[in-house]
C-alpha positions as CSV (number, residue, x, y, z in Angstrom):
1,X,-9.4,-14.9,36.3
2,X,-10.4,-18.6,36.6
3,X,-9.8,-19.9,40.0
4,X,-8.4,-23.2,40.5
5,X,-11.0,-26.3,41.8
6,X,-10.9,-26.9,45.5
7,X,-9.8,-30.2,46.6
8,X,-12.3,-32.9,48.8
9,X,-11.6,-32.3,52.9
10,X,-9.4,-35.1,53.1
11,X,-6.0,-35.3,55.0
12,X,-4.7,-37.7,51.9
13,X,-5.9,-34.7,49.3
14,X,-3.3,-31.6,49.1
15,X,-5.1,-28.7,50.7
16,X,-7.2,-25.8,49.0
17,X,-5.1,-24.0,46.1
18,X,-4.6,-20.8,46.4
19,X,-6.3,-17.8,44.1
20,X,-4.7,-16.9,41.5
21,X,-3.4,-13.2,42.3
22,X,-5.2,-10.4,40.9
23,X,-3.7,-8.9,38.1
24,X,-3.1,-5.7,37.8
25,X,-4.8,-3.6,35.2
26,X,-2.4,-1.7,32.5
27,X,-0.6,1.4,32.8
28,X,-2.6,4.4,31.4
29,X,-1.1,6.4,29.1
30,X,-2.4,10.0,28.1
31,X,-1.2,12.0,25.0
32,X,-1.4,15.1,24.2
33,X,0.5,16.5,20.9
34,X,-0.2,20.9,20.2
35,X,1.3,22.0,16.9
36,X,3.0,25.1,17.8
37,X,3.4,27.5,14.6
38,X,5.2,30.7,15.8
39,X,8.6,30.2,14.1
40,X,10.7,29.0,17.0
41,X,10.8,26.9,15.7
42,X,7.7,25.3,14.3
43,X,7.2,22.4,16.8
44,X,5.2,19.6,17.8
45,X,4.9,20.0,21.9
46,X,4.5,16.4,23.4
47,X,2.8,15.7,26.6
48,X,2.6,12.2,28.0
49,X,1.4,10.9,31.6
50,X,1.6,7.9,32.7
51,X,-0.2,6.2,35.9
52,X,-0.8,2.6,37.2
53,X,2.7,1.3,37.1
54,X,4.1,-0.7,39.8
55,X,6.5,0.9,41.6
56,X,8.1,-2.7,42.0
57,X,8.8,-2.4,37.9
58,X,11.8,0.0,37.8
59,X,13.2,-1.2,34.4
60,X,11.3,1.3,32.1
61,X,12.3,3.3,29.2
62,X,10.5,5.7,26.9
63,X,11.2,4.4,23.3
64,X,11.1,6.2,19.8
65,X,10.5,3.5,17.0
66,X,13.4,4.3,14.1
67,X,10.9,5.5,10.9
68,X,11.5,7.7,9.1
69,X,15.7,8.5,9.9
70,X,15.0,10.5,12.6
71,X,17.8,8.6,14.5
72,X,20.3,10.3,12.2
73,X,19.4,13.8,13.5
74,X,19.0,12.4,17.5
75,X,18.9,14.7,19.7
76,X,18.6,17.4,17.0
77,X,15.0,16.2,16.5
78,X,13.7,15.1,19.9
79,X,14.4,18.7,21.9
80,X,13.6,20.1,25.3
81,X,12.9,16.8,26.8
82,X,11.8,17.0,30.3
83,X,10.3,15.0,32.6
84,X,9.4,14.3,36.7
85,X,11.2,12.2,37.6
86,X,13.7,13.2,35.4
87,X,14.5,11.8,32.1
88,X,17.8,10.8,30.3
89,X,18.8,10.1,27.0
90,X,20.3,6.5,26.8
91,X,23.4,7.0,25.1
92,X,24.1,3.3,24.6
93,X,20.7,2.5,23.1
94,X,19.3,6.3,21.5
95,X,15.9,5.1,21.1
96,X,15.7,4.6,24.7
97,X,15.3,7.7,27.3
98,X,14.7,6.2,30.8
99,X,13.0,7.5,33.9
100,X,15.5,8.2,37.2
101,X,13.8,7.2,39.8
102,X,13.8,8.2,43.2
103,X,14.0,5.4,45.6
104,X,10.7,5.7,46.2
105,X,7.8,6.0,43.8
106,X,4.0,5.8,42.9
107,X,4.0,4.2,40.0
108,X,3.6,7.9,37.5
109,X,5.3,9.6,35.2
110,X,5.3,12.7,33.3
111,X,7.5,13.4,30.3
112,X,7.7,16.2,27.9
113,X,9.6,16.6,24.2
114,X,9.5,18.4,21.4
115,X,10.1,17.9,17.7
116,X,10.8,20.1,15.1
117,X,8.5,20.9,12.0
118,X,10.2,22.0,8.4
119,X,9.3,23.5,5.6
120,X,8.1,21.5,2.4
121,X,11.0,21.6,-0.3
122,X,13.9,22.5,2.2
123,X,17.1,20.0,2.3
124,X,16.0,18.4,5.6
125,X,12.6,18.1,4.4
126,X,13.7,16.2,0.6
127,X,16.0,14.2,3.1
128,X,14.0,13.5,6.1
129,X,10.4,13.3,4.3
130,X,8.9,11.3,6.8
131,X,9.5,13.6,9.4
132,X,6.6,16.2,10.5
133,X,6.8,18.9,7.5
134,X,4.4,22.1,6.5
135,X,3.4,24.2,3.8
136,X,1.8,27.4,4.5
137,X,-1.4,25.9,5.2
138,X,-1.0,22.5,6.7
139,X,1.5,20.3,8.8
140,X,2.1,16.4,7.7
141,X,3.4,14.2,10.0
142,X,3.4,10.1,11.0
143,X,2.4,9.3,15.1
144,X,4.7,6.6,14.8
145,X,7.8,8.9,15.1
146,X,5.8,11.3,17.5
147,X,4.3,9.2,20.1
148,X,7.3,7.6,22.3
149,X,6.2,4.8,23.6
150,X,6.4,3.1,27.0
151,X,8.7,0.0,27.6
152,X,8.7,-2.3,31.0
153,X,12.1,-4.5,30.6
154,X,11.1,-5.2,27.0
155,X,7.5,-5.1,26.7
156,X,5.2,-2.4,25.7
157,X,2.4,-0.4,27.6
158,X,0.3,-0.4,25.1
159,X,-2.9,-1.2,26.3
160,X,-4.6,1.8,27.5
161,X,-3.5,4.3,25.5
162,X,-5.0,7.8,24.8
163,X,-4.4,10.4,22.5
164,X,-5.2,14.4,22.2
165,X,-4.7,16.7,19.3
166,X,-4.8,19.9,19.4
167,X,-4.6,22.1,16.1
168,X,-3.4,25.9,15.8
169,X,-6.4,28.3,16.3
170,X,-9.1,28.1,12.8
171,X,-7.2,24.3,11.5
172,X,-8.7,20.7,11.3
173,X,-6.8,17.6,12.3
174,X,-6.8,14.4,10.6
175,X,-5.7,10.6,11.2
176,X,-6.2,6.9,9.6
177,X,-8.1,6.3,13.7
178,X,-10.1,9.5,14.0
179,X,-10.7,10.9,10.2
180,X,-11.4,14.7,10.0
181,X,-12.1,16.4,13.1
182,X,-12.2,20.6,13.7
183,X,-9.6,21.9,16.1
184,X,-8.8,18.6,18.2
185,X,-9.2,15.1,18.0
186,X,-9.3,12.5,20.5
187,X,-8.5,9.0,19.9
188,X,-8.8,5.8,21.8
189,X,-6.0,3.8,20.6
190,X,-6.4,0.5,20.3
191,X,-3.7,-2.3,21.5
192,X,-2.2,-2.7,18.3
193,X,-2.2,1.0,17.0
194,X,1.1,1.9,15.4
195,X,1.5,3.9,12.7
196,X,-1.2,6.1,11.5
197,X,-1.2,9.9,9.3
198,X,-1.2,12.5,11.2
199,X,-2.3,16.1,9.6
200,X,-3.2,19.6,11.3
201,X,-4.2,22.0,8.5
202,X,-7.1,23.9,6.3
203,X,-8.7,21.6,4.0
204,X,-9.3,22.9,0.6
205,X,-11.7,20.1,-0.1
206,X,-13.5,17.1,1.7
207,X,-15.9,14.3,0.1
208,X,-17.4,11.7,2.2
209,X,-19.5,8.5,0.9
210,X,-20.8,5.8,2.6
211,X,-21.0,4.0,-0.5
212,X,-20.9,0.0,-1.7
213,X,-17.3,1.0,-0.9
214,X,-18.1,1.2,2.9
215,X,-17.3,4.8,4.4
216,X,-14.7,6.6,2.5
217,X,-13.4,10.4,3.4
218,X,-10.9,12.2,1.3
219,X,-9.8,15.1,2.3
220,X,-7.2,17.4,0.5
221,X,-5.0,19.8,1.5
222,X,-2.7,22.3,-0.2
223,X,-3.9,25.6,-2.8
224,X,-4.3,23.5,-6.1
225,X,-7.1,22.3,-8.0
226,X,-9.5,20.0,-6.3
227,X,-9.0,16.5,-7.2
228,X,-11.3,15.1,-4.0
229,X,-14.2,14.1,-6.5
230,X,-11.6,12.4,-9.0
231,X,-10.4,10.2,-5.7
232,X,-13.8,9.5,-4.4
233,X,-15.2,7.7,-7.6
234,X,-12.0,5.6,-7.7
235,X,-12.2,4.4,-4.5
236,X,-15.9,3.8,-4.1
237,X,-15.6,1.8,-7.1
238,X,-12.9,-0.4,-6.6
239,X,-13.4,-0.8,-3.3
240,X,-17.1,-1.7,-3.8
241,X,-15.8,-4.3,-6.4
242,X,-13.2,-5.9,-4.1
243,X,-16.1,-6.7,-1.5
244,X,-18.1,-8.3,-4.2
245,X,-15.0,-10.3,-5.5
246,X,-13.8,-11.0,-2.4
247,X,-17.1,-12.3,-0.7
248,X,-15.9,-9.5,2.3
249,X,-17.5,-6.0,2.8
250,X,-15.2,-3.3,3.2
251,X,-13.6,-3.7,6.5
252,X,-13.8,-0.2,8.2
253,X,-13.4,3.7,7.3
254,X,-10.8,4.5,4.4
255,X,-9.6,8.2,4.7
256,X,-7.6,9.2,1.9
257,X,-5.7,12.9,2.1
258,X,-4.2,14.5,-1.0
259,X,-1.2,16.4,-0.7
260,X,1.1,18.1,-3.3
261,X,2.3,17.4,-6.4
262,X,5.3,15.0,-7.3
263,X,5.0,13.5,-4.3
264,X,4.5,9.7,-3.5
265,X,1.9,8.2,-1.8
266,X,2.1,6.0,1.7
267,X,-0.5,3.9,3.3
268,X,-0.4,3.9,7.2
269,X,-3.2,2.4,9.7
270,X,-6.6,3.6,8.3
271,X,-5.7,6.0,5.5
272,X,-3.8,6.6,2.6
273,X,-1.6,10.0,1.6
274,X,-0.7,10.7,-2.1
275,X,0.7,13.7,-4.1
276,X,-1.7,15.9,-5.6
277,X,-2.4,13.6,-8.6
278,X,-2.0,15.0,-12.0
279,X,-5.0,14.7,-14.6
280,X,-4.5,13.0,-18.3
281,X,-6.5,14.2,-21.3
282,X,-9.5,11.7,-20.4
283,X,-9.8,13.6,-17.3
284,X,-8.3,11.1,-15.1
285,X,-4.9,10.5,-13.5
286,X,-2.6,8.3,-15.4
287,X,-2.6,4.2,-15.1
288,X,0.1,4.4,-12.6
289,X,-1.4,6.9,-9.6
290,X,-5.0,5.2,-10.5
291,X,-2.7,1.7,-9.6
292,X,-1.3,3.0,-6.8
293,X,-4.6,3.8,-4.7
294,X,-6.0,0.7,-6.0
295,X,-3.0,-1.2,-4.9
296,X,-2.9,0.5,-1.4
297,X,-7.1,0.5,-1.3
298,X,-6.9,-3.5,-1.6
299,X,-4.5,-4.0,1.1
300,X,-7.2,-3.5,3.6
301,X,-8.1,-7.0,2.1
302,X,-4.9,-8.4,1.6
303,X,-2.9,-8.2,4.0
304,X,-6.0,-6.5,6.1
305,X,-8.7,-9.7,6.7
306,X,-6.4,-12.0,5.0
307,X,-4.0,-11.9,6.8
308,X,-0.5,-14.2,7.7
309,X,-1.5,-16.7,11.3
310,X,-0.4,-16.5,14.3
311,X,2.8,-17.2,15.0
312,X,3.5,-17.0,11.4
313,X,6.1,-14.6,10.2
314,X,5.1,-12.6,7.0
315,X,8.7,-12.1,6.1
316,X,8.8,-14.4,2.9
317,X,5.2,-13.7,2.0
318,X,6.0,-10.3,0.6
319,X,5.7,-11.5,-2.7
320,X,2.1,-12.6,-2.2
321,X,0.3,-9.5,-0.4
322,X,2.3,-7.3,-2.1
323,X,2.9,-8.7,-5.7
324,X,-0.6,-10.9,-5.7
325,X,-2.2,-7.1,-4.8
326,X,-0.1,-5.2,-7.3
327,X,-1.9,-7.8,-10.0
328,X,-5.6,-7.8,-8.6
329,X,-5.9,-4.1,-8.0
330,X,-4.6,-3.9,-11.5
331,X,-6.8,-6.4,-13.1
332,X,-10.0,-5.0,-10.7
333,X,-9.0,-1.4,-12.3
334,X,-9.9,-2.7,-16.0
335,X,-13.1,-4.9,-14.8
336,X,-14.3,-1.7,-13.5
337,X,-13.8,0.1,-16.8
338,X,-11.4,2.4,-15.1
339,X,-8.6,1.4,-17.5
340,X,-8.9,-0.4,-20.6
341,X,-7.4,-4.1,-21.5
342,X,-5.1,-2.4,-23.5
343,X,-3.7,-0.3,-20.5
344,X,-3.7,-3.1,-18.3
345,X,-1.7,-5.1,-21.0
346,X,0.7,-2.2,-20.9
347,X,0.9,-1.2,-17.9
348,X,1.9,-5.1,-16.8
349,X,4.4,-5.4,-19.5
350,X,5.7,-2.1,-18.2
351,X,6.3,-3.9,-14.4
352,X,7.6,-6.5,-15.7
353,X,10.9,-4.4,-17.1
354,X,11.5,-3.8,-13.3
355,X,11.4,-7.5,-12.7
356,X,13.6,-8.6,-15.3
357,X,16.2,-5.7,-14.3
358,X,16.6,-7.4,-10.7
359,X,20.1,-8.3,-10.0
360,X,18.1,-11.0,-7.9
361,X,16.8,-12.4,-11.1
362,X,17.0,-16.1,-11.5
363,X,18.8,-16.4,-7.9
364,X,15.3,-16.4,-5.9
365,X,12.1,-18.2,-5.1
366,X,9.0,-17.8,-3.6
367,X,8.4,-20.5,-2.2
368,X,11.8,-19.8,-0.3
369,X,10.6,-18.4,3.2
370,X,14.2,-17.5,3.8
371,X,14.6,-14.5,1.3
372,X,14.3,-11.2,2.0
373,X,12.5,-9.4,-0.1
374,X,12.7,-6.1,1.3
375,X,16.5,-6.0,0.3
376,X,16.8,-3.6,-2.4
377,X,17.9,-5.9,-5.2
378,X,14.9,-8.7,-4.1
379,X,12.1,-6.7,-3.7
380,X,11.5,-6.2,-7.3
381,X,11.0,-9.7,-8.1
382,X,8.5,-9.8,-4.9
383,X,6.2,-6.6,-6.4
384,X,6.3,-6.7,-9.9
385,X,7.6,-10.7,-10.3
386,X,4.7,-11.5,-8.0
387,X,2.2,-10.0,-9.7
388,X,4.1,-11.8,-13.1
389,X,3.4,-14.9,-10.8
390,X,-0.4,-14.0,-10.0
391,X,-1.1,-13.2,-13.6
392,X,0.1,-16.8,-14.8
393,X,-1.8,-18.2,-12.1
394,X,-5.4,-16.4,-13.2
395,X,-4.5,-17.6,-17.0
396,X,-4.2,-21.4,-16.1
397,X,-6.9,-21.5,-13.9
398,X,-9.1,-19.8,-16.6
399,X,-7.8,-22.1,-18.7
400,X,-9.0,-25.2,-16.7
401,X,-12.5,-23.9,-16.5
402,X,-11.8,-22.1,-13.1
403,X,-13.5,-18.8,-11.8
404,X,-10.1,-17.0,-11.7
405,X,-7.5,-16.0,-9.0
406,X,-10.4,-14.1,-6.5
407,X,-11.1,-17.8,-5.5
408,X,-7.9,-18.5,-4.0
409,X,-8.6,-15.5,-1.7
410,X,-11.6,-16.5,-1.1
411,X,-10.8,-20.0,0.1
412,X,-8.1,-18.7,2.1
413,X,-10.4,-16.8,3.8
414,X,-12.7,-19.2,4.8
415,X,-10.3,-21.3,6.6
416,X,-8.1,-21.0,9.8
417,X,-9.8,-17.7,9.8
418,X,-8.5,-16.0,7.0
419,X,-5.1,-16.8,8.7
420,X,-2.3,-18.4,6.1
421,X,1.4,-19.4,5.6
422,X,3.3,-20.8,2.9
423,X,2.1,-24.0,3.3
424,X,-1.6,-23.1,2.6
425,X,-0.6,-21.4,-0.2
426,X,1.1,-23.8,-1.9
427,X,-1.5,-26.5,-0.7
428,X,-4.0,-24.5,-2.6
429,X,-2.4,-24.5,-5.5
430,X,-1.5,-28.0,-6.0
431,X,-5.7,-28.7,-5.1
432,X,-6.7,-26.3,-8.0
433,X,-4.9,-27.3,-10.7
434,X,-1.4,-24.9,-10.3
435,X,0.9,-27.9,-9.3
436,X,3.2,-27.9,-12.5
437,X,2.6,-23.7,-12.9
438,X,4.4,-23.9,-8.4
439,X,7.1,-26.3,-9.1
440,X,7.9,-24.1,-12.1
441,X,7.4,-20.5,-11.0
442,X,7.3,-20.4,-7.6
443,X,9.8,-23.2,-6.4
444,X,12.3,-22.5,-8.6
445,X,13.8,-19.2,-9.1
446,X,12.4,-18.3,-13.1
447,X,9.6,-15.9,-14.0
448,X,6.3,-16.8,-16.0
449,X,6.3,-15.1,-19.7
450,X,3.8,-11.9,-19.8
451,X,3.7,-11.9,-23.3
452,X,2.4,-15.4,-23.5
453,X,0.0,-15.5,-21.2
454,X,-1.6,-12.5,-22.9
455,X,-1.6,-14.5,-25.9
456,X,-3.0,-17.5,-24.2
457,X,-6.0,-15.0,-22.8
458,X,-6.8,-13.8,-26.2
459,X,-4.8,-10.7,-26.9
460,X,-3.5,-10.4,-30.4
461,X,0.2,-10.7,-31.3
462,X,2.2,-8.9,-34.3
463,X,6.0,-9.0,-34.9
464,X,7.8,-5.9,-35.4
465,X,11.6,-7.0,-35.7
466,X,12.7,-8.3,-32.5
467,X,9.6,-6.8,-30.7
468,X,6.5,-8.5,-29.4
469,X,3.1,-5.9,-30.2
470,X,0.5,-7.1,-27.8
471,X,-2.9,-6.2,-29.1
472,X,-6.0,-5.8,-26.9
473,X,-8.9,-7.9,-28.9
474,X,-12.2,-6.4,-28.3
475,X,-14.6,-8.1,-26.7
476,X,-12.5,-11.6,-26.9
477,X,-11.1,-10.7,-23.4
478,X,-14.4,-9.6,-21.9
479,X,-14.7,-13.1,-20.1
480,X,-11.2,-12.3,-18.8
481,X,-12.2,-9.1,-17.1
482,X,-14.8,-10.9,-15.3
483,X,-15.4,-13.1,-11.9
484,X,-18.2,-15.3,-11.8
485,X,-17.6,-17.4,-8.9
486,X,-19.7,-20.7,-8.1
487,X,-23.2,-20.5,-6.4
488,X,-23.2,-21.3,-2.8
């Protein structure tokens, strides 16, 4: 701590300042999560200490962060709690459970809970799906709805944080902080740790790379065909051309795990989880799970180093880091030659069905901070209406002699630290040549035409009825599919 100066030895001077007091160095908190598979049922066993505390602080409460519904099942889900001093469920407030303690204390806990694993494709499981579930080889979970985590008055202990998993006797464990590990896994968390994958199981497959991409680890789980290679070159690829485009190397590990078919995909803190992808005639999953790990890949980027300021709330911004991504990860999947301009052409007009169903159609902006665009009926328009939005924006600025849309992340980038709001976006903009295409698109609530900015970058139109044909056009969209950015 600084201390404060020292004033002259003068009786007209105010005397010495005092030091500022020591501060007290944060709580330690020790985690240790077993998966228990003997049927009774199949749990996850939770042990947390705690030490450090001041026993002045007595305004403390273990806390369970609502994802995932498990609040619907309460204490049906968080079982056989336990702790010294005892522990009680806060009836009032059920995320809460709060230490009883004696009158006097040292400043340590200890607290004990279990939670209940299901089996893949029961009711609870299609209900609850991201709470922990298993197959006959492997257990998925999130730590986010595991680890409870320590509140004094309102703030959280999160500062010095450790975490041990231990896996049933022969499995691996894997996260998004500590990859693939055999049998346990211990993990320093960092301050802002959160939300991260969390699977105990036999791996039927790993890859690893340390690529252009940076490192990437896939790992799959589950008895089907292995699709770890398929993965791999996707994601050393695109990732390896978002560093390029970006002017950014890859910032950290990716680890992807591959789970079963028909399922979704999520991306947590450091990895990725997807369904067992399926596999099209040209040996490669279809446009749309190939988008979805680009789209996911990219947000390391955006909103990873590009990321809203301080003191800036992303709500509003949505339609940026997720629509703006939903169009570059596209667009970077056909300069790759991953898809082809005809996909991408398709696969856009697809989105944009999605868009135009919105009821929130023509009643939001963008450039409206207030909106919500996680509300069911906006967040349409945000995805697939941003990336509408981020494609009009690449066509104009190609069409006033302009490198493309990379360079507004790029700029970004390079000022404030990569750290944005609104107001640099829209300041951007109106310096590059996008004034009339904000004031249009983004100020008012109306969506760009797909169709004619294909047109405008060179793909052919027919007439068939009432119904646009949009054409790829050979090498006439070659420049399109390509960023040449301006020498430093």
């Amino acid at each position: 701590m600084a201390l404060h100066g020292l004033a002259c030895c003068t009786a007209l001077l105010p005397g010495p300042a005092p030091h500022d007091a020591p501060s007290r160095p944060p709580a330690r908190l020790d985690y240790r999560v077993e998966c228990v598979l003997d049927g009774v049922p199949d749990r996850l066993e939770v042990e947390l200490r705690v030490s450090g505390l001041d026993p002045a602080n007595r305004d403390l409460a273990f806390e369970l962060p609502l994802w995932g519904e498990w609040l619907t099942l309460d204490e049906y889900y968080v079982t056989r709690v336990r702790g010294s001093p005892p522990v009680e469920h806060d009836l009032l407030n059920r995320f809460y459970w709060r230490p009883q303690l004696p009158e006097k204390w040292d400043g340590r806990l200890a607290f004990h809970y279990e939670l209940p694993i299901v089996a893949f494709g029961c009711a609870a499981q299609q209900r609850f799906g991201l709470l922990p579930w298993r197959t006959a080889t492997y257990v998925h979970g999130y730590s986010v709805n595991t680890l409870m985590r320590l509140l004094v008055g309102d703030a959280r202990q999160d500062g010095d944080r450790h975490l041990e998993l231990v896996a049933p006797k022969g499995w691996s464990v894997v996260t998004g902080w500590g990859g693939l590990a055999e049998a346990r896994q211990s993990v320093v968390l960092a301050p802002t740790a959160d939300n991260t994958l969390v699977v105990f199981g036999e791996p039927v497959a790993t890859k690893t790379s340390d690529g252009e991409g940076g490192h990437v680890e896939v790992v799959q789980f589950g008895r089907h065909e292995d699709r770890t290679g398929i993965v791999m070159e996707l994601a050393q690829r695109v990732r390896a051309a978002y560093a390029k485009n970006m002017d950014a190397p890859p910032p950290g590990s990716e680890h992807i795990v591959v789970t079963e078919p028909g399922l979704g995909g999520t991306r947590i803190e450091g990895a990725i989880t997807i369904g067992h992808p399926s596999i099209e005639e040209n040996g490669r999953p279809d446009v749309g799970t190939d988008h979805f790990i680009a789209h996911e890949l990219f947000h390391s980027w955006l909103p990873g180093v590009l990321a809203p300021g301080p003191g800036l709330d992303d709500r509003g911004l949505e339609w940026f880091y997720e629509g703006f991504t939903d169009y570059f990860s596209l667009w970077s999947l056909a300069a790759i030659g991953r898809i082809t301009p005809q996909q991408f052409a398709d696969h856009v007009r697809f989105l944009e069905t999605f868009a135009r169903a919105s009821p929130a159609l023509g009643k939001v902006s963008f450039a409206d901070p207030s909106v919500n665009w996680r509300d069911g009926d906006a967040e349409p328009i945000a995805y697939k209406g941003g990336l509408m939005l981020a494609l009009h924006f690449d066509v104009e600025l190609r069409d006033h002699g302009e490198p493309g849309l990379p360079m507004l992340f790029r700029d970004l980038m390079r000022e404030n630290g990569g750290r944005y709001g609104l107001a640099a976006i829209k300041k951007w903009c109106e310096a590059n040549g996008l004034e009339e295409a904000w004031k249009e698109y983004a100020a008012a609530p109306k969506l760009p035409s797909v169709e004619d900015d294909l047109v405008r970058l060179g793909y052919r139109e027919t007439r068939e009825g009432d119904s646009r044909i949009i054409r790829a056009a050979g090498a006439e969209l070659d420049s399109f599919f390509r960023f040449d950015p301006p020498a430093k």
